[in-house]
N, C-alpha and C positions, 0 to 999 in steps of 0.2 A: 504494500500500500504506500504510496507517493502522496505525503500530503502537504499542504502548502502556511508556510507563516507569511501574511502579511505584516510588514514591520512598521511604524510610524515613529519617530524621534524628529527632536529638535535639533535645527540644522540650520546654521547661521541664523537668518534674521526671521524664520519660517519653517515650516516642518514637512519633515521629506518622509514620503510613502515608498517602501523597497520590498520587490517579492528576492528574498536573496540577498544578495549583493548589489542586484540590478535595482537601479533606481525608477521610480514609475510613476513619479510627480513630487512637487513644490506645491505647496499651500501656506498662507498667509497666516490664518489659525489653528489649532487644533482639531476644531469641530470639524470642520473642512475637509482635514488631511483623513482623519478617521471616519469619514462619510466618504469618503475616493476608496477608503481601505478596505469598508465594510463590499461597497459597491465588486470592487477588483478580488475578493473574497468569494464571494458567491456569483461572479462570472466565473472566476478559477474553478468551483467546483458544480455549477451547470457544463464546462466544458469535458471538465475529466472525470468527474463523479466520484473522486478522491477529497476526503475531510481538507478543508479549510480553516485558515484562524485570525486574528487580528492580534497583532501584541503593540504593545505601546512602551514607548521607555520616560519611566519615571526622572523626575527631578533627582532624587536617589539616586540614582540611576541600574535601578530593579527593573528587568522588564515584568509586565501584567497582561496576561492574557485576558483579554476582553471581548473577543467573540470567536465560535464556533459555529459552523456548518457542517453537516456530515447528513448521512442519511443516502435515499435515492435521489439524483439530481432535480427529480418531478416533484418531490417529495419530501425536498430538504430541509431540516430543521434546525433552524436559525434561536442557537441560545445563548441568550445575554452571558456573559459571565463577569469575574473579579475575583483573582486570586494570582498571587504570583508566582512567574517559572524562574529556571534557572537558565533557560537557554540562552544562547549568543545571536548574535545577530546576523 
């Protein structure tokens, strides 16, 4: 199973959206960047129908897992979350 982290962190003057390494947008605020993320999450997994995720990097700088999608691509279910991982970026 191939599943995918969307990443969102503060990046110079605005926050940057990365599946990866790979950069996949600039936004001005937060809400923004994590509404590109959320969006770029559940097209990643309508495309491959492999679990999706959203993580976000804290001021701390903890990342927080804050959304999943998994399921059948028709069928997917989109759950809020809040808890934190240890992964890297």
């Amino acid at each position: 199973m191939e599943r995918a982290l969307i990443s969102v962190e503060q990046f110079d003057s605005g926050w940057q959206v990365r599946l990866g390494r790979l950069p996949m947008g600039m936004h001005d605020d937060r809400e923004a960047a994590l509404s590109a993320a959320n969006e770029l999450a559940c097209d990643r997994h309508a495309a491959t129908g492999f679990p999706a995720g959203v993580k976000v990097r804290m001021r701390c700088g903890t990342w927080v897992l804050t959304r999943v999608i998994e399921g059948e691509a028709e069928g997917a279910t989109l759950r809020p979350l809040s808890f934190c991982i240890t992964a890297t970026p």
